[in-house]
N, C-alpha and C positions, 0 to 999 in steps of 0.2 A: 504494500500500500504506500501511495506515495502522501505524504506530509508536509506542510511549509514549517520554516524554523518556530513561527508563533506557536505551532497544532505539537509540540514537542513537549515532553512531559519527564520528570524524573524516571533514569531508570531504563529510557527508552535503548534501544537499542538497534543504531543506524547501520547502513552499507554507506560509506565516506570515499573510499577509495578502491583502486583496481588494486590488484594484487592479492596475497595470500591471507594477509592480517587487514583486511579492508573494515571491518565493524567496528565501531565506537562505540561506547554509551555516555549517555547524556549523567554527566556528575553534580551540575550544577547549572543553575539558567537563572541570572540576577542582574539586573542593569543593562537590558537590554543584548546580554551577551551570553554564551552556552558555551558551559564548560565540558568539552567531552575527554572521555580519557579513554587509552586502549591497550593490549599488549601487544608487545613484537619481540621480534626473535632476527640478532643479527650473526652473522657466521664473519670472520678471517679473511683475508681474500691473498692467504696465502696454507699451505697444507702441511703437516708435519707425520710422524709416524703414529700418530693417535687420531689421525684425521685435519679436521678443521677447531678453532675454537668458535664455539657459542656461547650466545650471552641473551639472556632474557630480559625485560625491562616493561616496564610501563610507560609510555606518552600522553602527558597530558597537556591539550592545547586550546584555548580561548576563540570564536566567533561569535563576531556578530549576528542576532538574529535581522536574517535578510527575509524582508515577506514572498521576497519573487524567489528564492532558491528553496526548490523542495530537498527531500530527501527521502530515502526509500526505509521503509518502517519494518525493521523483520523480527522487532517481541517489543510487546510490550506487558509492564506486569501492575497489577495493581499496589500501590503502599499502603502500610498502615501508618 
């Protein structure tokens, strides 16, 4: 379902980007701006005898809520 940033709710949980780690959730929405935060997973971009190293992390990053930019809605849960 598609959504505009206002129709966005705690919790939500968006498609953001192409690639592997493309879903965010919505952490925070106050002052006109939406706070979403995600996880990723980066690898080495060089090889050793145990492979690659990886590294796991969290990104959390700041938007505007834009009325014209939807986003694609794929859970949403209810709070208490």
């Amino acid at each position: 379902m598609e959504i505009t940033g206002q129709e966005l709710r705690l919790a939500d949980v968006v498609d953001l980007f192409d690639g592997p780690y493309r879903t965010a959730t919505v952490k925070q929405i106050r002052d006109g701006e939406v706070t979403f935060f995600r996880p990723y997973v980066a690898s080495s971009d060089f090889e050793y005898t145990g492979g690659v190293i990886c590294t796991i992390g969290i990104e959390e990053f700041k938007c505007l809520i834009n009325t014209s930019h939807t986003y694609k809605l794929l859970q949403r849960k209810e709070l208490k």
